[in-house]
C-alpha positions as CSV (number, residue, x, y, z in Angstrom):
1,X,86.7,89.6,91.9
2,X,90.3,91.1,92.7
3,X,90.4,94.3,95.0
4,X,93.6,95.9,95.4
5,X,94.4,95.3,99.4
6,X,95.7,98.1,101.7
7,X,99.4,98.0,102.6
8,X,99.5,96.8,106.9
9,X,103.2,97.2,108.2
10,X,106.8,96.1,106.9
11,X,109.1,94.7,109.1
12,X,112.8,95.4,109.8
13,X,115.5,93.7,111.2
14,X,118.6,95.9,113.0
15,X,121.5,94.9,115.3
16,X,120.0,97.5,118.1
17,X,116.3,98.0,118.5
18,X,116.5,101.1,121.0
19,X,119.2,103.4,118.2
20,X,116.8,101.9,115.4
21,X,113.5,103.2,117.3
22,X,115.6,106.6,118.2
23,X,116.3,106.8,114.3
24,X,113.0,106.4,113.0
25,X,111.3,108.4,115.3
26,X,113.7,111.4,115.1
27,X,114.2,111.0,111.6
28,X,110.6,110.5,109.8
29,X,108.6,111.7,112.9
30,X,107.1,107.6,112.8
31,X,105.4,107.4,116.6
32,X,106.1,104.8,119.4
33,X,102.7,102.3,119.0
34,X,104.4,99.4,120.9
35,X,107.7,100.3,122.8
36,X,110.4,97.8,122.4
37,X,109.8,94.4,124.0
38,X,111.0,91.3,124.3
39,X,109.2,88.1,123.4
40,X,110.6,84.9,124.3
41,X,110.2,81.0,122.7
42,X,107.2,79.3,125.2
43,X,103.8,77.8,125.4
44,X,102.0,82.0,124.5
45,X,99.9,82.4,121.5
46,X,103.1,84.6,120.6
47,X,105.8,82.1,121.3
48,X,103.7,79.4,119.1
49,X,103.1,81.6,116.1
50,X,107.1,83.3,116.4
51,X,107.9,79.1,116.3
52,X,105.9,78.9,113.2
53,X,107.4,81.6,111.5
54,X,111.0,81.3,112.3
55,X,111.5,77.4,113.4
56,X,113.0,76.1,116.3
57,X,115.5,77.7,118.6
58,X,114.9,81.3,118.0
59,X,114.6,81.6,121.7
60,X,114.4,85.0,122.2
61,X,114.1,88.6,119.9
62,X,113.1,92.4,120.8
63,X,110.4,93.8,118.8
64,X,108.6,97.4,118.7
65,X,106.3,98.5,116.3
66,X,105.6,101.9,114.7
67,X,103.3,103.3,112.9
68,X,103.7,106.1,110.0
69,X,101.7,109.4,109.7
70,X,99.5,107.5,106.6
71,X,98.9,105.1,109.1
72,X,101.0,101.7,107.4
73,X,103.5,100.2,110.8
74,X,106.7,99.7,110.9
75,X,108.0,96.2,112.7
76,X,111.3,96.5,114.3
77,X,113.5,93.7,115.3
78,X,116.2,93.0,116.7
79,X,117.0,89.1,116.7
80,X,119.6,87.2,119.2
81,X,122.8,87.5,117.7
82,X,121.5,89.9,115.1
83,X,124.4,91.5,112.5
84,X,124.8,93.6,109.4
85,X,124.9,92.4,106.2
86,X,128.1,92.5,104.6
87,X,126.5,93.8,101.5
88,X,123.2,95.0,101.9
89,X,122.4,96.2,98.4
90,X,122.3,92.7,96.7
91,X,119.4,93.9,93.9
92,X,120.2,90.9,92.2
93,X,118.8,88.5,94.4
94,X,115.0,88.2,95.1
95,X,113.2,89.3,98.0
96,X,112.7,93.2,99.0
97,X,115.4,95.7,98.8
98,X,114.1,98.9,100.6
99,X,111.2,101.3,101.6
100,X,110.1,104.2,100.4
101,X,109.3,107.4,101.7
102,X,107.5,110.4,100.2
103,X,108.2,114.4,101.3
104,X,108.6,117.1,98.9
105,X,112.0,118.2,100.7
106,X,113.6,115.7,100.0
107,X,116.7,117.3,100.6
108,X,116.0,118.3,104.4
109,X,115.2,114.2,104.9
110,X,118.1,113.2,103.4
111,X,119.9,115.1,105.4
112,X,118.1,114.1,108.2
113,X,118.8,111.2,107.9
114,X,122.6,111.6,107.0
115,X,122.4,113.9,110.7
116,X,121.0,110.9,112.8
117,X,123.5,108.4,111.3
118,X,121.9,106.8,108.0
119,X,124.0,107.6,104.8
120,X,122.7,108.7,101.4
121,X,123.7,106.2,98.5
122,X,123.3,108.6,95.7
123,X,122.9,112.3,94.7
124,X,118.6,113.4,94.0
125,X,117.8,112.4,91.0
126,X,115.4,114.0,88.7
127,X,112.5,111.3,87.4
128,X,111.8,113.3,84.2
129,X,114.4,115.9,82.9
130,X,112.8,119.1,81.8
131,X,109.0,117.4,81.8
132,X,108.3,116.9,85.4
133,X,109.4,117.8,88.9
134,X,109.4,114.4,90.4
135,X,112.8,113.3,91.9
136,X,114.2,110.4,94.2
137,X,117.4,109.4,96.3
138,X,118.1,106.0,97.8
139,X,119.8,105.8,101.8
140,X,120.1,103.7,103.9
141,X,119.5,103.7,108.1
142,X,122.4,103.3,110.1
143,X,122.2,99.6,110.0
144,X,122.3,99.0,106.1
145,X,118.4,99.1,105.1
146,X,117.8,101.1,102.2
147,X,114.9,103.8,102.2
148,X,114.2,105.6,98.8
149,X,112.4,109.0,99.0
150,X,110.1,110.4,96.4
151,X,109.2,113.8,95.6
152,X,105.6,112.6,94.7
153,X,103.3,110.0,95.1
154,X,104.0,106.4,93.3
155,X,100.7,106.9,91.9
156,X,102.0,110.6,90.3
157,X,105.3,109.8,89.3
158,X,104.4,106.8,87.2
159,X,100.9,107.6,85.9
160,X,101.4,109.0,82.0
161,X,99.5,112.7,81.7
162,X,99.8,113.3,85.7
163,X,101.6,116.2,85.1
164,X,101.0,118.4,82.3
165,X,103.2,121.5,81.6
């Protein structure tokens, strides 16, 4: 039988591992769970599985991890020779686009994270007009990745009848 599976972590890549850990914690109040470290291409149960997962050559990356107050981690990196995207919104192409974040002031996070040096993509958007009071904005951190914030939970603001007038 299928079982729906928790949600572990989601990883992040950024040009600068220390501002990015500064950001996140400042901004979402995410702690420290693994400050930032360097691992390195060699013969450590590590090295081997970073060789599996990324081929040959990566020689070296810093990583910290994070974890969120619902208890999912955030995975930071910050590879050798790491840059921005020059567009970092390609929707069109597969893989993921952004994160999501959920706090009823949406607002005060936006800000928040205009204030520690993201940018906000959009103006807050209302889900449902005149029927409910769910809303959403898409930023971005300060290296490019995009972060949505809901007014409710995914499970409210999509489930038919889970708001009534």
């Amino acid at each position: 039988m299928t079982y729906p599976r928790a949600f572990s972590h989601v990883g992040i890549s950024v040009t600068n591992l220390e501002q990015a850990v500064e950001f996140y914690t400042k901004t979402f109040g995410w702690y420290v769970i693994m400050p930032p470290t360097e691992i390195v291409s060699d013969e450590s149960a590590i090295g081997v599985m970073c060789d599996d997962v990324f081929g040959e050559g990566w020689e070296k990356f810093k990583i910290a991890h994070l974890a969120t107050g619902d208890k999912i981690g955030i995975e930071i990196f910050e590879f050798r020779n790491a840059e921005k995207r020059e567009n970092n919104f390609e929707y069109w192409k597969s893989g993921f686009f952004h994160i999501s974040v959920q706090d009823p002031d949406i607002e005060g996070l936006a800000a928040k994270i205009v204030e520690n040096g993201g940018k906000k993509r959009m103006p807050i958007r209302e889900y449902y007009p005149g029927e409910k009071p769910y809303r959403m904005v898409y930023c971005e951190d300060p290296f490019g990745n995009l972060i949505e914030i809901y007014s409710h939970s995914y499970e409210l603001t999509y489930s038919a009848g889970a708001y009534q007038k």
